[in-house]
C-alpha positions as a printed NumPy array, in Angstrom:
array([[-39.96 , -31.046, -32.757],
       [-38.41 , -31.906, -29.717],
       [-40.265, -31.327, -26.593],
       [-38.832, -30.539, -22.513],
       [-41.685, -30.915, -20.145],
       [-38.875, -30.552, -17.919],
       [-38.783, -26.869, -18.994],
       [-41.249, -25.137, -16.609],
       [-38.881, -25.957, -13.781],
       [-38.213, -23.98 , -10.723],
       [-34.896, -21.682, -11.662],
       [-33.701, -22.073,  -7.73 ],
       [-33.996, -25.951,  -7.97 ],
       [-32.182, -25.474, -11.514],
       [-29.717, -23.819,  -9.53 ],
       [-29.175, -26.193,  -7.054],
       [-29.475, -29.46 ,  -9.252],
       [-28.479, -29.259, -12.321],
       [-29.558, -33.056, -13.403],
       [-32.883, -31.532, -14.731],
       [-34.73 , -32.255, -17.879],
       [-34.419, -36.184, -17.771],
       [-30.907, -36.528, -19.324],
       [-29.352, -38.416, -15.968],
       [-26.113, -36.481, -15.207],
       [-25.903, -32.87 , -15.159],
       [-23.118, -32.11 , -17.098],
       [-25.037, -34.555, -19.688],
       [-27.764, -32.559, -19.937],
       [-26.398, -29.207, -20.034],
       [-24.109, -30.629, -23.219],
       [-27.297, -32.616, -24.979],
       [-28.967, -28.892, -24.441],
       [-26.513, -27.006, -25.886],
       [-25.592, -29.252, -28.413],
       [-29.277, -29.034, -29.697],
       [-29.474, -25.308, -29.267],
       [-26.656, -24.759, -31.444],
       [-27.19 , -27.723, -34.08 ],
       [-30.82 , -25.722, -34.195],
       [-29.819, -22.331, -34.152],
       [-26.537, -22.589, -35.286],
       [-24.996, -18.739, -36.647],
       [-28.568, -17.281, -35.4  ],
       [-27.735, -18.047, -31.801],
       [-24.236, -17.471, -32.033],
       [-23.341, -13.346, -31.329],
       [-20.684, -12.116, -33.715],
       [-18.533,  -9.466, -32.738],
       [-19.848,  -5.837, -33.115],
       [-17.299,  -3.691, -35.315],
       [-14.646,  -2.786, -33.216],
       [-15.934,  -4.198, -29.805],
       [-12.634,  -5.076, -27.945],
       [-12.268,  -8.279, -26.441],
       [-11.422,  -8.189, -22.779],
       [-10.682, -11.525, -20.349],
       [-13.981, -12.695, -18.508],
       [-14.634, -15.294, -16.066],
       [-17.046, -17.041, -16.126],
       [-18.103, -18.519, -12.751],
       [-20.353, -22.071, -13.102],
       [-19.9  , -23.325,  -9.487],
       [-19.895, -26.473,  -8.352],
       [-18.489, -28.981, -10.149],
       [-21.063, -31.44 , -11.988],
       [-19.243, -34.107, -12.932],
       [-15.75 , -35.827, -11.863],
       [-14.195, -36.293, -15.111],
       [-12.053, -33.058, -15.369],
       [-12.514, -33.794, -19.25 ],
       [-16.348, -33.374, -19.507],
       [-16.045, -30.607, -17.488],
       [-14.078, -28.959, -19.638],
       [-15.951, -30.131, -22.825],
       [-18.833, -28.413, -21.384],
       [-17.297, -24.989, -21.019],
       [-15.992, -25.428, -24.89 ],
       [-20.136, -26.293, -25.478],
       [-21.099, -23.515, -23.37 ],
       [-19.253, -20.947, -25.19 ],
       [-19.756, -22.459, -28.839],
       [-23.191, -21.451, -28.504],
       [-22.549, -17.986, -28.175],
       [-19.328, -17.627, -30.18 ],
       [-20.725, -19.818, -33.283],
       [-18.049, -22.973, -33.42 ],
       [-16.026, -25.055, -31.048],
       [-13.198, -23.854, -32.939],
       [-13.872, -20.244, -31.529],
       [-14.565, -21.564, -28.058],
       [-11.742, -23.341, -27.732],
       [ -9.287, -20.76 , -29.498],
       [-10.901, -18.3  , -27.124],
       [-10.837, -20.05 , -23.548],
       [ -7.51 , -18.863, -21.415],
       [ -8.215, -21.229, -18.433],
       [-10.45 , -23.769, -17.637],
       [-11.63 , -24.723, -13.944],
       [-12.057, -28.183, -13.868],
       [-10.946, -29.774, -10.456],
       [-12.58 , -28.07 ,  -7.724],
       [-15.007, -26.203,  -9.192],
       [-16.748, -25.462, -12.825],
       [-15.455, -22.371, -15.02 ],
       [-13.615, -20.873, -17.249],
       [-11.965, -17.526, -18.728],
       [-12.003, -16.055, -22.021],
       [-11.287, -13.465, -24.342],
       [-14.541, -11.796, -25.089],
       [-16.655,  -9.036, -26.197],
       [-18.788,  -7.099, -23.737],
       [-21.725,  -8.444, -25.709],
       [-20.514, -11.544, -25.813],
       [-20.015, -11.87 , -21.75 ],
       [-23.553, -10.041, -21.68 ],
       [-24.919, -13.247, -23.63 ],
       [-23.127, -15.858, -21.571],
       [-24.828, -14.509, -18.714],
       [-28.034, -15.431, -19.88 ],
       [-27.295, -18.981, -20.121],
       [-28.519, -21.604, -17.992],
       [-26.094, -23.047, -15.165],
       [-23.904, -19.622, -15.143],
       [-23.743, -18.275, -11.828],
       [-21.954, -14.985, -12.768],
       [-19.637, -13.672, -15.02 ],
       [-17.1  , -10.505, -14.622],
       [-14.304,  -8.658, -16.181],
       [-10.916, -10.41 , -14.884],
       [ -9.654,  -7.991, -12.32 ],
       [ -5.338,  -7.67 , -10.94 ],
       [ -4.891,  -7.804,  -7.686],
       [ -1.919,  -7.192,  -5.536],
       [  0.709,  -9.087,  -3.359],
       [  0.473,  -7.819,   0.395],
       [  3.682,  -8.822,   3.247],
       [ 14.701, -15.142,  13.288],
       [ 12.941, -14.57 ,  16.71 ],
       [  8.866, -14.025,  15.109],
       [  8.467, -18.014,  16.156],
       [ 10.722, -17.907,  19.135],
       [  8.494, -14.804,  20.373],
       [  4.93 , -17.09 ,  19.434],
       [  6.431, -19.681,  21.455],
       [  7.089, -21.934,  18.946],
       [ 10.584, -22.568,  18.731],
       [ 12.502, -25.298,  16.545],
       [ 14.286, -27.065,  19.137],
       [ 11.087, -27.203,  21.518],
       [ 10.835, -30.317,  22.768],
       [  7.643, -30.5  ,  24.323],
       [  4.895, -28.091,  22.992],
       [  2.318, -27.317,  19.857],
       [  4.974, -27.418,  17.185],
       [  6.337, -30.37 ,  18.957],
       [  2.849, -32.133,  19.525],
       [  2.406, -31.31 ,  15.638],
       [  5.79 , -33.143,  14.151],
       [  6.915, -29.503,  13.108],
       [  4.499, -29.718,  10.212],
       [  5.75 , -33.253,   8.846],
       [  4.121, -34.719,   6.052],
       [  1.974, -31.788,   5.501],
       [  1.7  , -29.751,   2.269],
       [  0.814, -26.219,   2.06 ],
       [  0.565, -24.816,  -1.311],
       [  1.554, -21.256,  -1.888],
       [  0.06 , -18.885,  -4.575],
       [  2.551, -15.797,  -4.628],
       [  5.482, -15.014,  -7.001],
       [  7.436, -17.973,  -7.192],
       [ 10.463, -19.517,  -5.279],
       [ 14.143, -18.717,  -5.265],
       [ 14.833, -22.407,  -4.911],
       [ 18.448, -22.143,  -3.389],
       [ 17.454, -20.396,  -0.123],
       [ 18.995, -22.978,   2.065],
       [ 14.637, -22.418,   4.039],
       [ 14.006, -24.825,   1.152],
       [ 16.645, -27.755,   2.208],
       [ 15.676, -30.721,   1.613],
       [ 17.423, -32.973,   3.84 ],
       [ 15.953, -35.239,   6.148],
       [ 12.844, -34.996,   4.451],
       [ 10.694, -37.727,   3.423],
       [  9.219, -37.985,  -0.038],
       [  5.038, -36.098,  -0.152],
       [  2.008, -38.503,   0.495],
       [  0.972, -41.054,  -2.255],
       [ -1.955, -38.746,  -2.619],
       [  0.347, -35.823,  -3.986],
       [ -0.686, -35.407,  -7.852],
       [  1.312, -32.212,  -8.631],
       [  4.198, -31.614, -10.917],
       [  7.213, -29.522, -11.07 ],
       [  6.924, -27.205, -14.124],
       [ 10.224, -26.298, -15.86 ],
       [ 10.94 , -23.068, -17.359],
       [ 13.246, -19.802, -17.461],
       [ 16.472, -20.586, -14.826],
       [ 13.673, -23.331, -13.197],
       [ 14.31 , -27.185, -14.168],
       [ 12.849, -30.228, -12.546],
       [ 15.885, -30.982, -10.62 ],
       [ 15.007, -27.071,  -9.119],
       [ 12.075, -28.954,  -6.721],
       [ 13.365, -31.496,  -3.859],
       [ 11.413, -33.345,  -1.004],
       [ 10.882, -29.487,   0.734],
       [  9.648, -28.168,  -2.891],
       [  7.354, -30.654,  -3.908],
       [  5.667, -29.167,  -6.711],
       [  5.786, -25.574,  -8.857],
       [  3.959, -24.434, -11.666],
       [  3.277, -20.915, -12.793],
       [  0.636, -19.176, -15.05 ],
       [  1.299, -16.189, -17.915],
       [ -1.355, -17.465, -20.322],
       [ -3.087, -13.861, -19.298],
       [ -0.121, -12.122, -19.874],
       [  2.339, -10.547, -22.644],
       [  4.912, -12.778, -21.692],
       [  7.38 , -10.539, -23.767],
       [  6.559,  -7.902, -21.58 ],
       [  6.94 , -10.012, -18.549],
       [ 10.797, -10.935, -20.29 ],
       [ 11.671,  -7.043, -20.988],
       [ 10.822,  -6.343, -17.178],
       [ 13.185,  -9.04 , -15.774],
       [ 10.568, -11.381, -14.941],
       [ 11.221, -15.443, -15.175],
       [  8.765, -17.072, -17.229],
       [  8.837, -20.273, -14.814],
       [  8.283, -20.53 , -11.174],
       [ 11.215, -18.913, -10.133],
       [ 10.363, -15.84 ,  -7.872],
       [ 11.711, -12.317,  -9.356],
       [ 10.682, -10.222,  -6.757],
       [ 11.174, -12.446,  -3.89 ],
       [  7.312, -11.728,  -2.113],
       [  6.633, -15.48 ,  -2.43 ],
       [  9.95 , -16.715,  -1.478],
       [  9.24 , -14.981,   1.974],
       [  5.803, -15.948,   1.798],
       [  7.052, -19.892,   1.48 ],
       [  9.52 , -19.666,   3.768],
       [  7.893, -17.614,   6.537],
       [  5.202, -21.025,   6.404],
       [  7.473, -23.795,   6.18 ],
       [ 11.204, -22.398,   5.65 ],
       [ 13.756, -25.277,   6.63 ],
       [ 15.626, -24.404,  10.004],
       [ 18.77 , -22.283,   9.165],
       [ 20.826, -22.007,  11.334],
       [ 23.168, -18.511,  12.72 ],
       [ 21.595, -15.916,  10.297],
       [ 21.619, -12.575,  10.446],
       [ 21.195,  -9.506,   8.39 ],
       [ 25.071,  -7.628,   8.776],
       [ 24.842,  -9.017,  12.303],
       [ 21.995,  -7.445,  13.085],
       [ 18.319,  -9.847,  14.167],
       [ 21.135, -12.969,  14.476],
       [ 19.624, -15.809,  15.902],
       [ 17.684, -19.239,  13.641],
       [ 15.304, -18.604,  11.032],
       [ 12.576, -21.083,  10.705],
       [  9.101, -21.375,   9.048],
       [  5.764, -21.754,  11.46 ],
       [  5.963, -25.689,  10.04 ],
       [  9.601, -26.165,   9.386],
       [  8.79 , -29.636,   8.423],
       [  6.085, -29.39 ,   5.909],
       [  6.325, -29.867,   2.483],
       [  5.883, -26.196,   0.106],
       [  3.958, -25.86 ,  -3.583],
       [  4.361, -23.442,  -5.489],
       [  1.952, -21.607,  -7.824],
       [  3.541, -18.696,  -9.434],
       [  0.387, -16.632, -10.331],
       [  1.694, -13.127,  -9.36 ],
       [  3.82 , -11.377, -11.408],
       [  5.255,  -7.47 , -11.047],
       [  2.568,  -6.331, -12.737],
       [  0.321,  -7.857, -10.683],
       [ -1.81 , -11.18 ,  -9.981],
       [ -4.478, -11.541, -12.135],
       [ -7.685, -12.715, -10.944],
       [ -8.027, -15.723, -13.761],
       [ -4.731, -16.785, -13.06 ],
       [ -5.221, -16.772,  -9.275],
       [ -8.751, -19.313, -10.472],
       [ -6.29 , -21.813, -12.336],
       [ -3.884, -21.872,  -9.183],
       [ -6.502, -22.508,  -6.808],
       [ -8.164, -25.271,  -9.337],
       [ -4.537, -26.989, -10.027],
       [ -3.676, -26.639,  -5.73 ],
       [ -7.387, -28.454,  -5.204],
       [ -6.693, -31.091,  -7.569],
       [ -2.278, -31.439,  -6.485],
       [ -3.814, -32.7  ,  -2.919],
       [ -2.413, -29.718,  -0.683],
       [ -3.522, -29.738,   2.93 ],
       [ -3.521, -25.764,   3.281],
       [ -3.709, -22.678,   1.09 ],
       [ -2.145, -19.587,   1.569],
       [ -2.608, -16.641,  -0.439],
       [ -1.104, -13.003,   0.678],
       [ -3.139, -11.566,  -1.983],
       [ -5.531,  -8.524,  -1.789],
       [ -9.092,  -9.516,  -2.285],
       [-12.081,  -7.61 ,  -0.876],
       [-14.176, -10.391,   0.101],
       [-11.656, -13.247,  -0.803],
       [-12.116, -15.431,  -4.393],
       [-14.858, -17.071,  -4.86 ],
       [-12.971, -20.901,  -5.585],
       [-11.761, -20.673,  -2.332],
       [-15.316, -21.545,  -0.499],
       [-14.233, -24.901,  -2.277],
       [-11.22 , -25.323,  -1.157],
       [-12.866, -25.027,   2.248],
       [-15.794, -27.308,   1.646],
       [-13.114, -30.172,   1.144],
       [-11.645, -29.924,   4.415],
       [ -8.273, -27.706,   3.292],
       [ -7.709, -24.17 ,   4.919],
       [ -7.661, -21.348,   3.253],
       [ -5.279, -18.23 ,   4.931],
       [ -5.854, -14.935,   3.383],
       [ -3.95 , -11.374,   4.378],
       [ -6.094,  -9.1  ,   5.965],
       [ -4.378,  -6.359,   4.261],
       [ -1.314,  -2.974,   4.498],
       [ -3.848,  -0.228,   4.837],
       [ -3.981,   0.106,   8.258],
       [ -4.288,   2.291,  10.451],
       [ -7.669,   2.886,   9.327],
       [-10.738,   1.362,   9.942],
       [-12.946,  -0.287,   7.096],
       [ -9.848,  -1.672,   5.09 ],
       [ -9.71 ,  -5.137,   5.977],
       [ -9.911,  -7.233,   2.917],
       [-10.911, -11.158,   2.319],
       [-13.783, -10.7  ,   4.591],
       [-15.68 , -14.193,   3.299],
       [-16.318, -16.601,   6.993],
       [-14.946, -19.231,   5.734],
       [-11.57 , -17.742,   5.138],
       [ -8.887, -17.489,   8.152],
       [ -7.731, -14.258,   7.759],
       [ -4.616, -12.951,   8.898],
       [ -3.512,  -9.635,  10.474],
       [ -0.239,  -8.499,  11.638],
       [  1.609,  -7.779,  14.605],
       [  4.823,  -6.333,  16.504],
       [  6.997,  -8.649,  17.99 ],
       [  9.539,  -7.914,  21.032],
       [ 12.267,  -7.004,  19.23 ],
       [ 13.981,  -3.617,  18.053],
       [ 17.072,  -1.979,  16.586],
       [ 17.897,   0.965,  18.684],
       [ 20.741,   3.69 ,  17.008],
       [ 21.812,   5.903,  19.729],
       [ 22.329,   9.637,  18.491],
       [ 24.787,  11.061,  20.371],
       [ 24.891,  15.453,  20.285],
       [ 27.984,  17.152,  20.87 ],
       [ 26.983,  18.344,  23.964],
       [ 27.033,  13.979,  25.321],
       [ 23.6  ,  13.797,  25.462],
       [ 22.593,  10.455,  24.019],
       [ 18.798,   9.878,  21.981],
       [ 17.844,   6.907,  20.635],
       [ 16.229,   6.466,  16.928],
       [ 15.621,   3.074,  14.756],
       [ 17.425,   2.301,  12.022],
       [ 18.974,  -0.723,  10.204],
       [ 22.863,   1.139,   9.899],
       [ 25.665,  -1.001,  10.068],
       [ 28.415,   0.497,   8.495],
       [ 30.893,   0.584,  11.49 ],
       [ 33.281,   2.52 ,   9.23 ],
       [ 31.328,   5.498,   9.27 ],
       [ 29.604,   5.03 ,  12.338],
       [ 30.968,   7.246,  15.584],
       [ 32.16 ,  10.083,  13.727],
       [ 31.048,  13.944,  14.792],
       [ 29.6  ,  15.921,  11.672],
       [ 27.929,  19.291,  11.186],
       [ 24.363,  19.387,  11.995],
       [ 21.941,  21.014,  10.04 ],
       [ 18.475,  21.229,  10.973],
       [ 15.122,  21.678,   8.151],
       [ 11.92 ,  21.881,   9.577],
       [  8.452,  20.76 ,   7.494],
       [  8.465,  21.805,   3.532],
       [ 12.158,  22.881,   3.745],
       [ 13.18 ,  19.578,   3.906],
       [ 12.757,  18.711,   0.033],
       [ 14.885,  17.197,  -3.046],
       [ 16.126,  20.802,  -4.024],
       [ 17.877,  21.185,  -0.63 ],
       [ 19.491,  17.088,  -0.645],
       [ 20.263,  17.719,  -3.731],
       [ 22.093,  20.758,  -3.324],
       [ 26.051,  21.492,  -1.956],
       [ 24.263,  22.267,   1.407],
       [ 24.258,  18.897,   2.258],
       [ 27.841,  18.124,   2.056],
       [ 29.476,  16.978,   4.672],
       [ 26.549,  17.249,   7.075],
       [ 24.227,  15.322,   9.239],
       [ 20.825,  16.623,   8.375],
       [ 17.415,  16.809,  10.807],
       [ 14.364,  16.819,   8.907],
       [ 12.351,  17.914,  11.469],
       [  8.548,  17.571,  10.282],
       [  5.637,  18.377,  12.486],
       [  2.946,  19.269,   9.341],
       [  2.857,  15.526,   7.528],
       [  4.705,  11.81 ,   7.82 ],
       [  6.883,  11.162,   5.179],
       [  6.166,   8.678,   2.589],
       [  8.071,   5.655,   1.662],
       [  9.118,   7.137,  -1.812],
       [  9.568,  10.147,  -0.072],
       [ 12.525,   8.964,   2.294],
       [ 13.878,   6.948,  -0.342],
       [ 14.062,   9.889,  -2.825],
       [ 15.836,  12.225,  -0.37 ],
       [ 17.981,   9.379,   1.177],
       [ 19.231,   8.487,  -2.698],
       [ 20.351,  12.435,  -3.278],
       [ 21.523,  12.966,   0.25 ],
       [ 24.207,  10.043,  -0.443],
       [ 25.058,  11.551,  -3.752],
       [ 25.104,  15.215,  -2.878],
       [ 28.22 ,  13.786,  -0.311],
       [ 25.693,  14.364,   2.948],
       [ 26.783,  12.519,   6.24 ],
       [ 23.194,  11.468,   7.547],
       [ 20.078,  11.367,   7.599],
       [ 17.581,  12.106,  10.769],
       [ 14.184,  12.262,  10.311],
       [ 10.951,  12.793,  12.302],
       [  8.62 ,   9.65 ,  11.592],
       [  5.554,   8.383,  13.495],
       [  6.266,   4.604,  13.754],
       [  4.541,   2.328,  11.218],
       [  5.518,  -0.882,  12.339],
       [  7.859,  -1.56 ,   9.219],
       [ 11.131,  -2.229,   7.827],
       [ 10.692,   0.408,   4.786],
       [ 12.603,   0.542,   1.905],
       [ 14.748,   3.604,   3.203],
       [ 15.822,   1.8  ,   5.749],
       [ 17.92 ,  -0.43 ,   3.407],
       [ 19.712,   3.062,   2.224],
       [ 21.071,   2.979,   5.56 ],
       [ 23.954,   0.513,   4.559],
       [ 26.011,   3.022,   2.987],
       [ 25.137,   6.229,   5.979],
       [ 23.114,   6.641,   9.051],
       [ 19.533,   7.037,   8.052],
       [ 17.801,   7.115,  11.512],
       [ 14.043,   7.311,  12.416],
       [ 13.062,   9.752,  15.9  ],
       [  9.91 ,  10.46 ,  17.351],
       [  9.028,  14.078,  18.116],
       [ 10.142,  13.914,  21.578],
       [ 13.625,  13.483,  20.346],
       [ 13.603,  15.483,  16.745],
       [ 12.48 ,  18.33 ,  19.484],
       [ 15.615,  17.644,  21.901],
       [ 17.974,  17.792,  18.876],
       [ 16.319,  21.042,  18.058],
       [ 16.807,  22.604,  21.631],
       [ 20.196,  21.638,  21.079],
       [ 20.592,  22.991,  17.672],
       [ 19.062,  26.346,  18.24 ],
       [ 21.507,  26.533,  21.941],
       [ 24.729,  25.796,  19.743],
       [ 26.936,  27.867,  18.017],
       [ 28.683,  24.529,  15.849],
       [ 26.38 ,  21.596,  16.643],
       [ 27.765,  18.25 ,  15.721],
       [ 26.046,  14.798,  16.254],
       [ 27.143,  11.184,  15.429],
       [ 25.395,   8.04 ,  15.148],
       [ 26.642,   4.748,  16.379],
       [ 25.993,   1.568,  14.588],
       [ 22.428,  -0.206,  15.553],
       [ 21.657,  -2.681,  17.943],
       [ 19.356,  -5.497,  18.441],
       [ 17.47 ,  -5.268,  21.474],
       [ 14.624,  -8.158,  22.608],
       [ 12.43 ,  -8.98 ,  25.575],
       [ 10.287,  -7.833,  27.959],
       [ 10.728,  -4.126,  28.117],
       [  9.499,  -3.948,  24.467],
       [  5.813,  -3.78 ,  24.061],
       [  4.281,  -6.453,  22.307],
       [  2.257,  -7.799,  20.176],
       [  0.153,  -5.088,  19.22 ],
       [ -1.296,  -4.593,  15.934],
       [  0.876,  -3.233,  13.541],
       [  0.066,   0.662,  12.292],
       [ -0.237,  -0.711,   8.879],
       [ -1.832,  -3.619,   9.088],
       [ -5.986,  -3.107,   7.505],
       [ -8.792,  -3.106,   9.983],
       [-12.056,  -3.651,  10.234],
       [-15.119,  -3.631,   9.828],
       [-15.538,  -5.301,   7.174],
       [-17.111,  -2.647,   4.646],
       [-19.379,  -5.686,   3.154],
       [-20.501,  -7.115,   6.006],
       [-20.944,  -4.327,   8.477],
       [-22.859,  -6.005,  11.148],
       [-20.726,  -9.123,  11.619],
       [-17.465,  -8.725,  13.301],
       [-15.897, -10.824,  10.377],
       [-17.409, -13.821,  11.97 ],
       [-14.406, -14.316,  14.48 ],
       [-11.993, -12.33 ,  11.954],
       [ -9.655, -11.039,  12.492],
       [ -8.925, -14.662,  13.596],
       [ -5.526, -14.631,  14.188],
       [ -1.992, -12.049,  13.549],
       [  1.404, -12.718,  13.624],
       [  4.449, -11.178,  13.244],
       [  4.621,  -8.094,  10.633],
       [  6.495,  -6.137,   8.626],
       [  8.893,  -4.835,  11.383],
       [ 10.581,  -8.374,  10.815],
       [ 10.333,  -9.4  ,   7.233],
       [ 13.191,  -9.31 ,   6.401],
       [ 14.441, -10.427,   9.214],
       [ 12.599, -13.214,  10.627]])
């Protein structure tokens, strides 16, 4: 019979040093242990599947790393998990990821008993049910006062970013954004260990000295459902999140852009000289949380300086406390659910956590009556054709304004005022009435909005017709004007870009999250929020 003196041991010194029972290394020990469990135990130990128990992905959180040879580590998980599913050969054909680099885990397809087991074991800090999470979003570094061509200030002092490398886990890359030039850029640091993954429409030759490394993740996933929606099963971005993501950090400078002249000016990155990886771990279903694990292991063990995730997380993932502990960064959105309190997410202290702002720039369409009077909306319409041109006005107030009316023979023609004092529009909302306003031949689209800091999907509708935002104020001028008229007519002039002083900012975007922090109501997020920059009013325009 064997014996462990070793075995009345403290469980809080087990937890903190693992080296127990007299074996020498940790991850030694735990193996020998596990090794004799099972050769003792064998199918007795081992917990086979209940009859139609479903198998669901776990993590399976272990904590610091015990050893520096990736290998044992991950000959220890396959250990671990033997002695609860019976064989190596089960372990190993049920293990999705293993955490090796920076920190000691693994996920895998098991049972709720099975997870319920694992648990139990000795050296297992936790284990959950893999969650999905979601993704969250050309003056923005003028207005910081960080331009590319400064000459003598912070991004100046700091080389632009040269030499550094900040790994990105998002949706990918478009590689061919001319952010992600390469040229004048010197090969990464000898201590960069990462790789450039091929796969769907992504080769080798896709990376450069700006893209230094890409890999992606769909070991989680169906990957024939991720093919039947569209999605690239490499690290090329479908959706584009991540290729703003990237090149809002580090995006190459690019010279006269604009969006249909509108917002012209240079677009840059915050560290136009830095090097970008990529870790493709989001997907348009969603990110999941195992995935997002294997990204942050593989970015530890690549050698990036800094970390960025715009990824919804209430406290922030628990790897990332490692990433921290070796000296790299970690920047984490604070969230879109603003304007109300108690919504920030990625709360942890040792996370920098990012909210967003306004910036001092707007795109003013005048609205011009037929009386001359002139009002002012927002709007993204730049379809000079069809700009300055009187139509009919007609005017719906609150629930008239619906998809039975713009989709109806009403709207022909016409200019219509939704003029809404009971509720604020939704996104899909605007977007649903915008799309059958255009079909049902309508003229425009005016609409009574409180301003949430952001470019909105229905703004893009306004390509094709004016779709203009107005406050109150002027939705009730147009009404005065409307009701007073016998024929009304209004036209709308192509938008402007208008910067500078008279434009109040930065202020905290409407929908960016706030605190307090929910979990940790008595700290004020330990200096969080720590930092915001530039929101959704310019991204997709920066």
């Amino acid at each position: 019979m064997l014996a462990f003196p070793s075995l009345q041991h403290n469980p809080q010194e087990t937890h903190k040093n693992m080296g127990f029972f007299g074996f020498g290394s940790a991850p030694t020990a735990c193996a020998l242990i596990f090794a004799v469990i099972l050769a003792l135990h064998g199918p007795c130990f081992a917990l086979p599947e209940a009859p139609g128990e479903a198998k669901e992905l776990y993590i399976v959180y272990l904590g610091e790393r015990q050893h520096e040879d990736a290998d044992l580590v991950t000959a220890s998980h396959h250990t671990m998990l033997a002695t609860v599913l019976g064989s190596e050969e089960l372990a190993s054909e049920s293990i999705v990821y293993s955490y090796k680099h920076g920190f000691s885990g693994f996920s895998a397809m098991l049972t709720e008993s099975q997870a319920r087991n694992i648990r139990g074991l000795p050296g297992v800090a936790n284990v959950w049910m893999n969650q999905m999470h979601n993704v969250v979003t050309t003056r923005s570094w003028d207005f910081m006062g960080l331009p590319y061509n400064q000459t003598n200030g912070l991004l100046a002092h700091a080389k632009m970013g040269d030499g550094i490398i900040i790994g990105v886990i998002d949706s990918g890359i478009w590689p061919e954004s001319p952010s992600f030039d390469d040229t004048g850029y010197a090969p990464p640091a000898a201590k960069w260990k990462g790789i450039c993954q091929s796969g769907m429409s992504f080769t080798a030759k896709s990376c450069n000295r700006k893209i230094i490394g890409a890999r992606w993740y769909a070991d989680d996933f169906n990957k024939s459902q991720l093919e039947a929606a569209g999605e690239f099963l490499s690290p090329r971005d479908f959706d584009g999140h991540g290729t703003h993501v990237a090149s809002t950090a580090a995006g190459s400078v690019v010279r006269n852009v604009s969006f249909y002249g509108l917002a012209s000016g240079v677009a840059q990155g915050g560290a136009p000289k830095a090097h970008i990886a990529v870790y493709k771990a989001c997907w348009s279903i969603g990110c999941s949380e195992a995935t997002i694990f294997k990204a942050i292991d593989d970015a530890i063990h690549d050698g990036v300086d800094i970390l960025s995730l715009s990824i919804l997380s209430p406290t922030g993932h628990a790897p990332a406390f490692h990433v921290v502990v070796k000296g790299i960064p970690v920047i984490y959105a604070a969230g879109n659910d603003g304007p109300y309190t108690q919504t920030v997410n990625s709360v942890a202290p040792w996370l920098l956590t990012v909210a967003a702002s306004t910036m001092d720039r707007l795109f003013p369409t005048v609205v011009t009556l037929g009386d001359g009077q002139t009002l002012v909306g927002q709007s993204l319409f730049v379809a000079a054709r069809k700009a300055n041109q009187f139509h009919k006005l007609k005017l719906y107030y609150n629930d008239m304004c619906n998809l039975t009316i713009a989709n109806s023979t009403d709207v022909k023609g016409n200019i219509i005022l939704c003029f809404n004092l009971n509720a604020i529009f939704t996104t899909t909302q605007l977007v649903e009435l915008a799309t059958a306003l255009v079909k049902s031949g309508g003229k425009g689209f005016i609409f009574t909005q409180r301003s949430s800091d952001c470019l909105a999907t229905w703004q893009f509708q306004a390509l094709t017709i004016p779709i203009v935002s107005v406050d109150l104020e002027v939705a009730f001028r147009i009404h005065q004007y409307f009701s007073t008229t016998q024929s009304p007519l209004v036209k709308v002039s192509p938008s402007q870009t208008t910067t500078g002083r008279g434009i109040p900012a930065p202020k905290m975007a409407a929908f960016s999250s706030r605190g307090p922090s929910f979990i940790y109501p008595t700290v004020l997020k330990i200096l969080k929020f720590n930092i915001m920059i530039k929101g959704k009013k310019s991204t997709s325009l920066i």
